[in-house]
MARDRENDO-107426 format. One record per residue (C-alpha): residue in three letters; chain; x, y, z. Coordinates in steps of 0.5 Angstrom, whole numbers, plus 500, padded with zeros to 3 digits. Layout:
{node ala, A, {X, Y, Z}} ...
//
This chain:
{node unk, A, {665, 744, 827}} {node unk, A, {662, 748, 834}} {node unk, A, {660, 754, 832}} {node unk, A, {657, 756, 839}} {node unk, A, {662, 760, 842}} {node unk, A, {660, 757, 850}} {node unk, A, {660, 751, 846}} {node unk, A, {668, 751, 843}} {node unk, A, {669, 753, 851}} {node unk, A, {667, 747, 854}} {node unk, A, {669, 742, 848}} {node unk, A, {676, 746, 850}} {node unk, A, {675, 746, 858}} {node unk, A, {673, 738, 858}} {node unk, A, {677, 734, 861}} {node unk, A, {682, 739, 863}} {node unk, A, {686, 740, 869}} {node unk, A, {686, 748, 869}} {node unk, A, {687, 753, 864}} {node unk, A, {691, 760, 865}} {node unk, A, {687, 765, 862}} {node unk, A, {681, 763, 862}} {node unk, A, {677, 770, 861}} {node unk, A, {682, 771, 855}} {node unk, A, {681, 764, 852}} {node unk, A, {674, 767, 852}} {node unk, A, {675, 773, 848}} {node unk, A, {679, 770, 843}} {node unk, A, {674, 765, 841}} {node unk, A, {668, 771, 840}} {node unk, A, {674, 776, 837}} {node unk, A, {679, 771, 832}} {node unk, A, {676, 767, 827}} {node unk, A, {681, 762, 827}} {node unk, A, {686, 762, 833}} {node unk, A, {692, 758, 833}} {node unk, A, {695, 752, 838}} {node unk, A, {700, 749, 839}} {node unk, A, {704, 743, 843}} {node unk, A, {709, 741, 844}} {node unk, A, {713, 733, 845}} {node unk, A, {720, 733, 846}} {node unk, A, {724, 727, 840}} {node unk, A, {725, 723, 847}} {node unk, A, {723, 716, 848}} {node unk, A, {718, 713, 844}} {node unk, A, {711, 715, 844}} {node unk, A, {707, 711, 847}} {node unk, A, {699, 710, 848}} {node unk, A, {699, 716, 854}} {node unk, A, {700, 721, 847}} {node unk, A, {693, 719, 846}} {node unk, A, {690, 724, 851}} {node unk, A, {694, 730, 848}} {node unk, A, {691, 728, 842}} {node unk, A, {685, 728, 843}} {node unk, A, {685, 734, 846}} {node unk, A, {687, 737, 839}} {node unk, A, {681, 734, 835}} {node unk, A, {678, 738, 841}} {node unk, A, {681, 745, 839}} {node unk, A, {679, 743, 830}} {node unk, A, {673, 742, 832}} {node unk, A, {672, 748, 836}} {node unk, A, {675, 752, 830}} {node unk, A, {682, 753, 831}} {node unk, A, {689, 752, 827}} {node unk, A, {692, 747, 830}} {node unk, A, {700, 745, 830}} {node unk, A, {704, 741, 834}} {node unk, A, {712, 742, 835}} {node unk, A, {717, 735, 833}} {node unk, A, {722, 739, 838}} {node unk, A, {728, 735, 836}} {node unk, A, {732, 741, 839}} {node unk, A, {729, 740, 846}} {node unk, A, {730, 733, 845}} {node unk, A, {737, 734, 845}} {node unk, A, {737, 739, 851}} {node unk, A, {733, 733, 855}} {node unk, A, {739, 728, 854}} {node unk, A, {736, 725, 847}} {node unk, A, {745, 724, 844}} {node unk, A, {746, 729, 838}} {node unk, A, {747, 723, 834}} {node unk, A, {740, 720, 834}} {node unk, A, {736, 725, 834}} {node unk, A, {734, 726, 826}} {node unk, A, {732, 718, 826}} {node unk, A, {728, 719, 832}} {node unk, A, {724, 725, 829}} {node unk, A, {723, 721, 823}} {node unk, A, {721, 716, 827}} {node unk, A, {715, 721, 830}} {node unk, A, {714, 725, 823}} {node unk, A, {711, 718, 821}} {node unk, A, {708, 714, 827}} {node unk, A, {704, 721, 830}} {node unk, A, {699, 722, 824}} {node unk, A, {697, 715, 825}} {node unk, A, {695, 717, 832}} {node unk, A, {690, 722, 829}} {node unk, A, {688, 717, 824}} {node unk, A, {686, 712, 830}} {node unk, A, {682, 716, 832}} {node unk, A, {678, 718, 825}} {node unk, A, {680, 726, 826}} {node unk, A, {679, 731, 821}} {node unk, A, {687, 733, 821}} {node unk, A, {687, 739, 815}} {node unk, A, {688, 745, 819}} {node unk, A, {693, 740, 823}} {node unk, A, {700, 742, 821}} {node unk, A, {707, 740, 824}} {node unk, A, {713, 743, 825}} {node unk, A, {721, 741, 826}} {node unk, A, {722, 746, 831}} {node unk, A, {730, 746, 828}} {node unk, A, {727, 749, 822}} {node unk, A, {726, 756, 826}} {node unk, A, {730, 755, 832}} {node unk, A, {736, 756, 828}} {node unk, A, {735, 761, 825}} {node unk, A, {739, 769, 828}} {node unk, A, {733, 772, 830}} {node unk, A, {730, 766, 835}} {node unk, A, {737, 766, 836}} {node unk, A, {738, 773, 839}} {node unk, A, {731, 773, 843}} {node unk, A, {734, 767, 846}} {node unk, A, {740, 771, 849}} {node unk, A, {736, 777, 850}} {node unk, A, {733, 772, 855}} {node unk, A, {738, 769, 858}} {node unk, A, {740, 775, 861}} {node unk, A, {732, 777, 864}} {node unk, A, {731, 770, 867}} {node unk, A, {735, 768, 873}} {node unk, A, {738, 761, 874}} {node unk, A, {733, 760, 880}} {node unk, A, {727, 760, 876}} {node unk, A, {729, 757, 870}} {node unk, A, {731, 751, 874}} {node unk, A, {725, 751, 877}} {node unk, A, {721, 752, 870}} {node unk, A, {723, 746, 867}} {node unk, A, {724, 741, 874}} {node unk, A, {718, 738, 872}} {node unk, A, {720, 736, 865}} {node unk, A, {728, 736, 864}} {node unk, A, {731, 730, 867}} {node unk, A, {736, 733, 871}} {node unk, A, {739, 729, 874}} {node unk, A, {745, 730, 880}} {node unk, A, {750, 734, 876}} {node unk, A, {745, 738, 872}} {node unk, A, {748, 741, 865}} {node unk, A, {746, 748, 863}} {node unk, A, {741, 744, 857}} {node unk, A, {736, 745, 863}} {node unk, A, {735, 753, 864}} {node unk, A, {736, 754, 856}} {node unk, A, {729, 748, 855}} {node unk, A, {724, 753, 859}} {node unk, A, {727, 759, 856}} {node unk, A, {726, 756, 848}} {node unk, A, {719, 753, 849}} {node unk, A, {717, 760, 852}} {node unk, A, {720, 763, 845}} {node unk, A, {717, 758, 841}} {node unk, A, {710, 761, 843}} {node unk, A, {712, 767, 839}} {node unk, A, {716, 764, 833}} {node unk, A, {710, 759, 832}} {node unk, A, {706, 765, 831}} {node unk, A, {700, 762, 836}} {node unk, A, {695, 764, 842}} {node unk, A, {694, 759, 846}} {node unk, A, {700, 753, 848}} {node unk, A, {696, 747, 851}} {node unk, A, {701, 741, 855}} {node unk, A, {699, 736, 860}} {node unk, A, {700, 738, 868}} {node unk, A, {707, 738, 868}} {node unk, A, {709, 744, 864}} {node unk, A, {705, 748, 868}} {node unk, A, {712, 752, 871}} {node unk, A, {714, 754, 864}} {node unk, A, {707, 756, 862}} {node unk, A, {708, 761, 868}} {node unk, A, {715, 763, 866}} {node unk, A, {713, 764, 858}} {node unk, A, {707, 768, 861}} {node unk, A, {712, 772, 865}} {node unk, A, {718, 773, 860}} {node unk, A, {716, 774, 853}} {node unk, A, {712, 781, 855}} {node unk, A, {719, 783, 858}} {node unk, A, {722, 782, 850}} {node unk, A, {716, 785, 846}} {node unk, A, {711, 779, 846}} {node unk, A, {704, 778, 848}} {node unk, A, {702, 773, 853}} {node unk, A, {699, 767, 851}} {node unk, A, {693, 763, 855}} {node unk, A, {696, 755, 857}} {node unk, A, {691, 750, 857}} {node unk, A, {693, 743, 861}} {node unk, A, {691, 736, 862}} {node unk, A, {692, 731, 868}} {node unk, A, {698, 727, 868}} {node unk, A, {695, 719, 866}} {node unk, A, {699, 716, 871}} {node unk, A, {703, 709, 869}} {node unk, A, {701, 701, 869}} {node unk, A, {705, 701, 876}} {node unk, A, {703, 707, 879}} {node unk, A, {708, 712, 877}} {node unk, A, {707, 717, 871}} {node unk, A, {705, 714, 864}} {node unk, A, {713, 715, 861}} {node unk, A, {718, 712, 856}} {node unk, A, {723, 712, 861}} {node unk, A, {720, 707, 866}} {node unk, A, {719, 701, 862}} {node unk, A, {714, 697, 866}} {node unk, A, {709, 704, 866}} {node unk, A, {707, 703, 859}} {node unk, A, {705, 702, 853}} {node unk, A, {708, 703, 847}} {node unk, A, {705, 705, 841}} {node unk, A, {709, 699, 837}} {node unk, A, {706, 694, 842}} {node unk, A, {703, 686, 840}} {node unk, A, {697, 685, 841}} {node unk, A, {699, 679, 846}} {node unk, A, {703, 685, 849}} {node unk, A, {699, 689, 850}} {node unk, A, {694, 684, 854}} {node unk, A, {701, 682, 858}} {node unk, A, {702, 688, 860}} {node unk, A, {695, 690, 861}} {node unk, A, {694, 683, 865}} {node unk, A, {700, 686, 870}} {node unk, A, {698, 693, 871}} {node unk, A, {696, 696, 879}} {node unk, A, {689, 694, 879}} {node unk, A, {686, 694, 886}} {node unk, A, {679, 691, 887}} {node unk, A, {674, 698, 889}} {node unk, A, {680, 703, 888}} {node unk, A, {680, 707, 882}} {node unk, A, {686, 711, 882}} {node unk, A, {690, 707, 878}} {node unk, A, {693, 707, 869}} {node unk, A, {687, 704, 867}} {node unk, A, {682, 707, 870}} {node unk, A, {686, 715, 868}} {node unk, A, {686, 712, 862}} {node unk, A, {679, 709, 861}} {node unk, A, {676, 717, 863}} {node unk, A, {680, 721, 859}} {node unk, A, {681, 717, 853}} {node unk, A, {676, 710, 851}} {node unk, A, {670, 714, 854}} {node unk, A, {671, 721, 851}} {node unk, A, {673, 717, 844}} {node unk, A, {666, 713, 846}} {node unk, A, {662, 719, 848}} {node unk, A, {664, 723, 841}} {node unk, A, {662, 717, 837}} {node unk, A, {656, 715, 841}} {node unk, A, {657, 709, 844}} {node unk, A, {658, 705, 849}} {node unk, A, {663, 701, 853}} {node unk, A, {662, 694, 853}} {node unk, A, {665, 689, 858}} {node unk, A, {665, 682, 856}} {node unk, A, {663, 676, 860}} {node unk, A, {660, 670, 860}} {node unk, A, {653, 668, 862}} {node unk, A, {655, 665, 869}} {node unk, A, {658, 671, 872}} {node unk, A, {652, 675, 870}} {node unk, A, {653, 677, 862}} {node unk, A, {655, 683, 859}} {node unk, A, {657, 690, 862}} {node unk, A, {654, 696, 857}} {node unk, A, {656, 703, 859}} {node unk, A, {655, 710, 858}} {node unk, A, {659, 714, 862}} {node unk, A, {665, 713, 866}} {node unk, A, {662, 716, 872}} {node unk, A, {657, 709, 872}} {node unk, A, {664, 704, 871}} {node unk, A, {667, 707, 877}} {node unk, A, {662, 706, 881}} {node unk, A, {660, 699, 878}} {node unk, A, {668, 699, 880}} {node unk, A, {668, 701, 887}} {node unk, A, {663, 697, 889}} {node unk, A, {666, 691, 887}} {node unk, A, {660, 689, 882}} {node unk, A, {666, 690, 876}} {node unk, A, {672, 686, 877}} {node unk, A, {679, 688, 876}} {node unk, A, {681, 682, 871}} {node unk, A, {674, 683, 867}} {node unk, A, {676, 690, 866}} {node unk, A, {683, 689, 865}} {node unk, A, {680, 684, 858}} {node unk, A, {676, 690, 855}} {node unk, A, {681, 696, 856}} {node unk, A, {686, 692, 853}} {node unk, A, {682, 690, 848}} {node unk, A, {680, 697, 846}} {node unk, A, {688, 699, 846}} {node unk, A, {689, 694, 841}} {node unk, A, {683, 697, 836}} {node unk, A, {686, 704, 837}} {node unk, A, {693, 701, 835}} {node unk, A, {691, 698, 829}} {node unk, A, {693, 704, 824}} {node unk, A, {701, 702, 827}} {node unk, A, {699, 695, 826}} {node unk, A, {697, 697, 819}} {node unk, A, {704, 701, 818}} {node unk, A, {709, 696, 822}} {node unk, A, {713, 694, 816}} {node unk, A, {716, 702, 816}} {node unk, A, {715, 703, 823}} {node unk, A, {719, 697, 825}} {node unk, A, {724, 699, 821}} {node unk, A, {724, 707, 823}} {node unk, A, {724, 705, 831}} {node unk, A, {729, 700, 830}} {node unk, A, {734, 706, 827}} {node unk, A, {731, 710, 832}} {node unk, A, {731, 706, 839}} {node unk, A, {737, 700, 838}} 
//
C-alpha cells in the first residue's frame, strides 16, 4: 500500500480526466486514515470490457488506502428503463460476474465492499431526504443532471429527474467522501456538489475518468452492439469483433488505442512489463514496448500496423477474460435469465 501522501495523490489523478475538489481530496489524504469511495454502475446492459477502466481505478483508491465500495444500483437501473421484472436476475448476474473483473486483475479486494442500492434506498429516511429534494431542485436542472446518463428518449418519464437527484443522496447514505465515475457523470456530480449541503450534508470531492470510445466510434455502451466487447465473449469472438473495429492506419484516436493507454498498459505498467507485439521475422520481428507514448508514435508514423495491433490487444483482452471463462457455466446460465 502507498503510504506518501503526494504519492496516494498521483496514483488517484493518473489517468484521469478531472477531479472537482482536488485541494479537498489533498486534505483528506493527510487528515483521515482511511477515506471512502465509492461508484456506482446502474443494473442495465451487460458489462462489458470498458468496466475495466473504472476498475482498475478502484485498485487505485486500495492502494492509496481507501475503503473502497461499489453500488449495484438495481433501483437506478429501473429509473433508466431496465423492466422491473428483470432487475433481481440482472443484479444477480452483476453480484457474480464484477468480482471476477478484480480477480483479472490480481487486485487485492478486502477493503472492496458491495452494496445493493435497494438495500438502503428504500428505507423511510432515504425516502424523505429524497422528497425533501424534490422540492429544492428544479426540473430544468435535474434534466440537464442526468441528460448525459439517463436515456431519455422523445417522451422523457419522470425517472429521469428522481435518478440524479438519487445518486447525489446516495453519497450521504453510503457514508463516503469521495464518488468517482467516468466523464459522463460530471452534471451529477456538480448537482450533488450543489443540492446536499441545502439538506444538511457535506459536499463530496468527485474524480472522473474519460469516456473509452466503442469499437465503431461511438461510446463504448451495452446498448450499441457493435461498439463493444462483452464480458462473456469467445475468444474467437473476441478476435472477430477486434478484427472489425475502426482502426485507421497513423490516427490514434479509436476504441483500441483508448483502451490500450487506459487499461493494458496501465495493468502493464503496475506488474513491470512490457507490450509484446507479435510478428514474424520477415516483417521485422517482434514490437516490445514500455510505455503507451512509445506505441503511439510507433503507430502514427506507421512503423506499427493496424492488423498487427489489432492481434495483440485482442489477444490481451482474451487473457484478461480468462476468470469469466473459468466461471462460464454459472455465468451463462445467470445472463441467460438475465438478458434473453
Amino acid at each position: 500500500m502507498v503510504r506518501d501522501i503526494e504519492e496516494k495523490f498521483g496514483l488517484i489523478k493518473r489517468n484521469t480526466q478531472e477531479i472537482i475538489g482536488g485541494e479537498d481530496l489533498k486534505k483528506l489524504l493527510s487528515g483521515k486514515k482511511k477515506p471512502v469511495v465509492y461508484l456506482g454502475t446502474a443494473i442495465t446492459g451487460s458489462p462489458h470490457v470498458a468496466y475495466f477502466l473504472w476498475v482498475m481505478k478502484l485498485a487505485d483508491f486500495l492502494k492509496a488506502g481507501f475503503e473502497v465500495k461499489i453500488l449495484l444500483a438495481d433501483l437506478h437501473g429501473a429509473l433508466d428503463n431496465t423492466p422491473w421484472e428483470t432487475l433481481e436476475k440482472k443484479y444477480k448476474y452483476y453480484e457474480k460476474i464484477i468480482p471476477l473483473m478484480f480477480d483479472a486483475l490480481g487486485v487485492n479486494t478486502k477493503d472492496l465492499k458491495f452494496v445493493k442500492g435497494s438495500s438502503f434506498e428504500l428505507t423511510k429516511k432515504y425516502q424523505e431526504d429524497l422528497l425533501k429534494l424534490t422540492t429544492i431542485v428544479n426540473v430544468k436542472d435535474a434534466l440537464k443532471a442526468a441528460s448525459e446518463v439517463v436515456k431519455q428518449g422523445d417522451n422523457p418519464k419522470v425517472s429521469g429527474l428522481v435518478y440524479p437527484l438519487m445518486q447525489a443522496l446516495d453519497e450521504e447514505y453510503l457514508g463516503v467522501d469521495v464518488q468517482y465515475g467516468g466523464l459522463d457523470q460530471r452534471k451529477i456530480f456538480v448537482l450533488a456538489g450543489e443540492i446536499l449541503p441545502k439538506v444538511g450534508y457535506k459536499k463530496r470531492v468527485h474524480v472522473m475518468t474519460p469516456l473509452i470510445p466503442g469499437l465503431i466510434g461511438e461510446k463504448m455502451s451495452s446498448s450499441v452492439k457493435g461498439s463493444k466487447i462483452d464480458l462473456m465473449d469467445s475468444e474467437d469472438e473476441v478476435i472477430k469483433k477486434i478484427n472489425s473495429a475502426e482502426c485507421v492506419a497513423g490516427n490514434p484516436n479509436n476504441g483500441l488505442m483508448a483502451f490500450l493507454k487506459y487499461v493494458l498498459m496501465t495493468l502493464k505498467s503496475d506488474k513491470k512489463e512490457k507490450f509484446v507485439i507479435k510478428r514474424p521475422e520477415n516483417y521485422g520481428g517482434n514490437l516490445v514496448y514500455d510505455f503507451y507514448e512509445e506505441i503511439e508514435r510507433d503507430f502514427k508514423e506507421k512503423k506499427l500496423h493496424p492488423l498487427d495491433l489489432k492481434n495483440a490487444v485482442a489477444r490481451e483482452i482474451n487473457s484478461l477474460l480468462e476468470p469469466m471463462r473459468k466461471n462460464r457455466k454459472e455465468l451463462e446460465k445467470l445472463w441467460k435469465a438475465a438478458y434473453e
